[in-house]
Structure formats: structure tokens, C-alpha cells
N, CA, C and O atoms as a GROMACS GRO file, in nm:
protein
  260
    1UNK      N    1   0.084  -0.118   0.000
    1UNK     CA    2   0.000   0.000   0.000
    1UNK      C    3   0.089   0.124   0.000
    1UNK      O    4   0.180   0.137   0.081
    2UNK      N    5   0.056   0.228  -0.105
    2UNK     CA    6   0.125   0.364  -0.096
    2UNK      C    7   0.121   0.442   0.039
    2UNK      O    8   0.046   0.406   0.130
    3UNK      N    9   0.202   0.546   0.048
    3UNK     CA   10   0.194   0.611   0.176
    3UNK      C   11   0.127   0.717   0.131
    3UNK      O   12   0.051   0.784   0.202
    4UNK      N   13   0.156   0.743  -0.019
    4UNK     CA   14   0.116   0.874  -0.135
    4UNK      C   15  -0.060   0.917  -0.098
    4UNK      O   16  -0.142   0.825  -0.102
    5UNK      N   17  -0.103   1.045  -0.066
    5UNK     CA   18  -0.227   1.030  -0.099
    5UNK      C   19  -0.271   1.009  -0.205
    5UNK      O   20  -0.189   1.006  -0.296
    6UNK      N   21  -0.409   0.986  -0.239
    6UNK     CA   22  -0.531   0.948  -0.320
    6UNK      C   23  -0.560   1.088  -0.355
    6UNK      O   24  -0.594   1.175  -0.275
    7UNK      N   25  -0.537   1.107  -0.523
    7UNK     CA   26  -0.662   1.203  -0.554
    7UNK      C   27  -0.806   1.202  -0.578
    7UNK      O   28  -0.844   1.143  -0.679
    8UNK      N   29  -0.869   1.240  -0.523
    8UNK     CA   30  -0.994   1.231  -0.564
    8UNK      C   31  -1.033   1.263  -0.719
    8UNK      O   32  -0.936   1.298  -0.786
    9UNK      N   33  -1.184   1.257  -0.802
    9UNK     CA   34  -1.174   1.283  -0.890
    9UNK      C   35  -1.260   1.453  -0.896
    9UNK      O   36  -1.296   1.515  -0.996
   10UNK      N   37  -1.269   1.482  -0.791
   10UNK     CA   38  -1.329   1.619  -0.772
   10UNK      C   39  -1.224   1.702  -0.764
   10UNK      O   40  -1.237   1.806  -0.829
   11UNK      N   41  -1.042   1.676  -0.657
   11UNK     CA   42  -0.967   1.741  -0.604
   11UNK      C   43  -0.895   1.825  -0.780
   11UNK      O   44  -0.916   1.788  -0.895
   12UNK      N   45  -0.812   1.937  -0.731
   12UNK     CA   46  -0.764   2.025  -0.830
   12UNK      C   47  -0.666   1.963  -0.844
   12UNK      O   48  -0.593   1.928  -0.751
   13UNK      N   49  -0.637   1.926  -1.033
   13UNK     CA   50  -0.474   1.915  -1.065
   13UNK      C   51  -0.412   1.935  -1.085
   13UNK      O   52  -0.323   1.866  -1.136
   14UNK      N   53  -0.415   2.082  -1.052
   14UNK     CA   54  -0.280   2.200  -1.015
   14UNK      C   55  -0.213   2.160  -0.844
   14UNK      O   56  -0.260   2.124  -0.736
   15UNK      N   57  -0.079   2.191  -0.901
   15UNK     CA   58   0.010   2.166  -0.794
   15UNK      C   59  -0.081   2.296  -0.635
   15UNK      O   60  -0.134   2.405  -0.654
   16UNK      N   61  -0.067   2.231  -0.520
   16UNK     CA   62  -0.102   2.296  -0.406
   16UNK      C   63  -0.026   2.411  -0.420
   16UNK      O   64   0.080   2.401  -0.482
   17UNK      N   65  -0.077   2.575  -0.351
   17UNK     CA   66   0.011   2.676  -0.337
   17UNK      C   67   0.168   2.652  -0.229
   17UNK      O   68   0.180   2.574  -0.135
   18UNK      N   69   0.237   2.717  -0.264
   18UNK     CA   70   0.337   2.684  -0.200
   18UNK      C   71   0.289   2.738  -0.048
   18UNK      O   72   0.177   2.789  -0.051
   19UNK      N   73   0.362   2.737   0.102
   19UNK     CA   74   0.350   2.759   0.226
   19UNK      C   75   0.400   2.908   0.205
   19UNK      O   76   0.502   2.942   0.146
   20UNK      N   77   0.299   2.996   0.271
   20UNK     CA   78   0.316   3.169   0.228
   20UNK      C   79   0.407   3.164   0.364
   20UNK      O   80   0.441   3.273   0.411
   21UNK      N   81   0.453   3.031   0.438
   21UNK     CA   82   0.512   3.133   0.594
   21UNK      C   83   0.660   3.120   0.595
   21UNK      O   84   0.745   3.138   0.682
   22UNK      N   85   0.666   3.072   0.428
   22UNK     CA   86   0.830   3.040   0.439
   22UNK      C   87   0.817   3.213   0.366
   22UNK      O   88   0.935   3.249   0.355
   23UNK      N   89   0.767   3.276   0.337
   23UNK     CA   90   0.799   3.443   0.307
   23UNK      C   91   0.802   3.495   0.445
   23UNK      O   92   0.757   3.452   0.551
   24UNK      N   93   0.881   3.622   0.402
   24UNK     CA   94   0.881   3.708   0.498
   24UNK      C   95   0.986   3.815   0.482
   24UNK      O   96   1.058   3.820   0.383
   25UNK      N   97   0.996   3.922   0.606
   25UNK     CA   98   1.032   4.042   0.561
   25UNK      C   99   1.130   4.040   0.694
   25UNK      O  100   1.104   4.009   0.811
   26UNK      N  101   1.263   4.089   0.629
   26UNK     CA  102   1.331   4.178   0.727
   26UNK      C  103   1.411   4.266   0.704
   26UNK      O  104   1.486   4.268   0.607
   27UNK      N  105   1.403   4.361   0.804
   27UNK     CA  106   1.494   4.503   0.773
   27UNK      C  107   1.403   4.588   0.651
   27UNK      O  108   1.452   4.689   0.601
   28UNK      N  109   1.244   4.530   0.598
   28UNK     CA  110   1.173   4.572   0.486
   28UNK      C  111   1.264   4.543   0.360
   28UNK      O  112   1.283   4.631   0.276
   29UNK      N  113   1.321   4.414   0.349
   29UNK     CA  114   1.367   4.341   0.233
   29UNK      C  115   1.285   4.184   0.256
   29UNK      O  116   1.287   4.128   0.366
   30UNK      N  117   1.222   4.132   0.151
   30UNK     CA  118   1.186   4.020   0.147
   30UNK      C  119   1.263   3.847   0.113
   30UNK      O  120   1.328   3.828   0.010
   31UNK      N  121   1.244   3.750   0.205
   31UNK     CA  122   1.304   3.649   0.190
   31UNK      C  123   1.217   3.533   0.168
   31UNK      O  124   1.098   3.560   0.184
   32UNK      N  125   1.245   3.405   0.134
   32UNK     CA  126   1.178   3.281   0.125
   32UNK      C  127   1.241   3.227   0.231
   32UNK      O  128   1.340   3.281   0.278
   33UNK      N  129   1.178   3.084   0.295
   33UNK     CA  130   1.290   2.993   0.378
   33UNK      C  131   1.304   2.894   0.304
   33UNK      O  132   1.207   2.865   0.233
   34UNK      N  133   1.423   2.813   0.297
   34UNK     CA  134   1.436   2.652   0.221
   34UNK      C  135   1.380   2.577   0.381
   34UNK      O  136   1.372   2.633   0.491
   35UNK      N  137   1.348   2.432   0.343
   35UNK     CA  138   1.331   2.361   0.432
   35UNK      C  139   1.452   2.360   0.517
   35UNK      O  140   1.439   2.350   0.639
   36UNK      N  141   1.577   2.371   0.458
   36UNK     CA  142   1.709   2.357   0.554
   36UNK      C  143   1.725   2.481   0.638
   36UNK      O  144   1.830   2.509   0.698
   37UNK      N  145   1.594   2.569   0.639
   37UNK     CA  146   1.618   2.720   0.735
   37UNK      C  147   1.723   2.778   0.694
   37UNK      O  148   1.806   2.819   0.776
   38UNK      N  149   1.743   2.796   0.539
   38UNK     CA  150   1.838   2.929   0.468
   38UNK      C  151   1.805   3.070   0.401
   38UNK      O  152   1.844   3.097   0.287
   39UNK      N  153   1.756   3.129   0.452
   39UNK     CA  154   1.715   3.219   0.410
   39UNK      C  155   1.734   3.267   0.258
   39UNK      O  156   1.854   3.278   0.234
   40UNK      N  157   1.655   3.300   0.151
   40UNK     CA  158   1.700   3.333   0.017
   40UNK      C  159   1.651   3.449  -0.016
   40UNK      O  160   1.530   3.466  -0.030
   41UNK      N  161   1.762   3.563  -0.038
   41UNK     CA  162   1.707   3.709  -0.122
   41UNK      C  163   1.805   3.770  -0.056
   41UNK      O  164   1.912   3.727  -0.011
   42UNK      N  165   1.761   3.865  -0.054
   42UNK     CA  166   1.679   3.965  -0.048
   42UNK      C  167   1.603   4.000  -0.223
   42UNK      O  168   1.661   4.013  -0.331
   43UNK      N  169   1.480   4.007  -0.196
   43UNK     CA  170   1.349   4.059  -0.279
   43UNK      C  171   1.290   4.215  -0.240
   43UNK      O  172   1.286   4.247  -0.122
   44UNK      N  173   1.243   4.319  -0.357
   44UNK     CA  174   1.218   4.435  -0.335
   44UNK      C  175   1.061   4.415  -0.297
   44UNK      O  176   1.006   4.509  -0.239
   45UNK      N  177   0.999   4.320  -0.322
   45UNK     CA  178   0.879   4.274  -0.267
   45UNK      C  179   0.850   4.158  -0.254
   45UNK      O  180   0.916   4.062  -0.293
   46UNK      N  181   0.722   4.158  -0.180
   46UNK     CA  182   0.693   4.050  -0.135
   46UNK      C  183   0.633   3.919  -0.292
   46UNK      O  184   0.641   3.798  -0.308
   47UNK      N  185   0.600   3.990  -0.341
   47UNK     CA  186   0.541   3.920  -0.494
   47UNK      C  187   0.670   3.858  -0.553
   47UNK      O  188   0.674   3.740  -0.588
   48UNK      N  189   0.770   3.938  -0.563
   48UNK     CA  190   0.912   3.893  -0.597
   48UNK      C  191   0.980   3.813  -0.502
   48UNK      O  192   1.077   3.765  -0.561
   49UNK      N  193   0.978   3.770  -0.372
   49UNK     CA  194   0.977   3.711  -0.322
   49UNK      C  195   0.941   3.540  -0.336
   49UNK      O  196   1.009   3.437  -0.332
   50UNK      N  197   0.818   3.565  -0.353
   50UNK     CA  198   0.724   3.432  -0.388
   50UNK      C  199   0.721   3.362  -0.510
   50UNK      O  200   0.684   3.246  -0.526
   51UNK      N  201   0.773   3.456  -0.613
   51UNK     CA  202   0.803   3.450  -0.771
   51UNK      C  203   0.950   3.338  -0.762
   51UNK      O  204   0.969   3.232  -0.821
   52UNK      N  205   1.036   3.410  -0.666
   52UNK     CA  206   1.111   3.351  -0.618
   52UNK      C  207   1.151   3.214  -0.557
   52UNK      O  208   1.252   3.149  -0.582
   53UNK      N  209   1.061   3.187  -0.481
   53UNK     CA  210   1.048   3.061  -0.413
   53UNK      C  211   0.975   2.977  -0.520
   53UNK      O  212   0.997   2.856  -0.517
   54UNK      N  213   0.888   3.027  -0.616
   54UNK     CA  214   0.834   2.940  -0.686
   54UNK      C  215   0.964   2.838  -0.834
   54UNK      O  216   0.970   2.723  -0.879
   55UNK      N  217   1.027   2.947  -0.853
   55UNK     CA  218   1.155   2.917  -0.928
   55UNK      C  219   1.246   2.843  -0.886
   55UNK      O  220   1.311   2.763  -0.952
   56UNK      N  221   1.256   2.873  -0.752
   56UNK     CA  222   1.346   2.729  -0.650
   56UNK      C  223   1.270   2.640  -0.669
   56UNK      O  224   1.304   2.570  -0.765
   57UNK      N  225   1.179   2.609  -0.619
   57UNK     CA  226   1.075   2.471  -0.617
   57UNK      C  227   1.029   2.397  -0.731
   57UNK      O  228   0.964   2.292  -0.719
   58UNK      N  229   1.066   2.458  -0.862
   58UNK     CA  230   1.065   2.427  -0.961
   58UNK      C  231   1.224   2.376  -1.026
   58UNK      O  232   1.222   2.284  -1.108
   59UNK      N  233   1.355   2.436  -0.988
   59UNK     CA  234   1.446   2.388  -0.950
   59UNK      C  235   1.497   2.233  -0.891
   59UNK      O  236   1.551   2.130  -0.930
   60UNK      N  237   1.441   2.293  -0.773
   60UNK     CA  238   1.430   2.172  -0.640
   60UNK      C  239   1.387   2.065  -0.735
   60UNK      O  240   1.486   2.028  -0.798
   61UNK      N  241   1.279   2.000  -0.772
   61UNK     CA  242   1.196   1.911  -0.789
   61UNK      C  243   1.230   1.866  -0.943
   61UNK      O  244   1.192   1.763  -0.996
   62UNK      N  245   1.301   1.955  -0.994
   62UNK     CA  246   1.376   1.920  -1.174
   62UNK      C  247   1.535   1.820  -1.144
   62UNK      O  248   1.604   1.741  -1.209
   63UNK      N  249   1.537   1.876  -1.021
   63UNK     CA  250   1.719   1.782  -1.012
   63UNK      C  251   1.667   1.684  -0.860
   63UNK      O  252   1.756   1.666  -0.777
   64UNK      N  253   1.548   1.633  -0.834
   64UNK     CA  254   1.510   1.568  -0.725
   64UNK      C  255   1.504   1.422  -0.841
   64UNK      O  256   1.553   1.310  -0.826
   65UNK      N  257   1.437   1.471  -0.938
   65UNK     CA  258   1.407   1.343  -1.031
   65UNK      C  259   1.549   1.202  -1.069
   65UNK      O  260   1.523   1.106  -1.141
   0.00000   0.00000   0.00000
């Protein structure tokens, strides 16, 4: 038996949004967190920020294969 969940045939098959709490701001410069707690940026916003993390995770998951 998988550990993987089950999609339903109702659920969306777009990837889930990424976790908004790995963003954040300091000093009013924006960062992402990696799971290894490394901070990445500085970003002039928060949108650029997230644009950001989305390009890692797309990264991440291209050299995971």
C-alpha cells in the first residue's frame, strides 16, 4: 500500500500553493525559507519574493528526479 495520498476525482490538478510562511520580511527586504532554514534574497517585494520561491521549487523538484 502507498503512503502517497489518493486524488480524488473532484480534487484540483494543479500543484497545491506553495507555504506563504516560508515568506517574509526583514529590515523591509523580502526572503523565502528553504526547508534547511536558509534564508534566500533579499526581494524588493513581497510578490518577488514568492516569484522567487516558486523558481526554486521548480528547481528543487527538476534535479530531485
Amino acid at each position: 500500500m502507498s503512503d502517497s495520498p489518493k486524488q480524488r476525482k473532484d480534487d484540483s490538478k494543479e500543484a497545491p500553493p506553495f507555504r506563504t510562511h516560508r515568506i517574509h520580511a526583514i529590515n523591509g527586504e523580502w526572503y523565502f525559507l528553504t526547508r534547511e532554514g536558509q534564508n534566500i534574497g533579499s526581494f524588493p517585494t513581497k510578490d518577488d519574493a514568492e516569484a522567487g520561491l516558486a523558481r526554486f521549487l521548480k528547481m528543487v523538484k527538476k534535479t530531485s528526479k
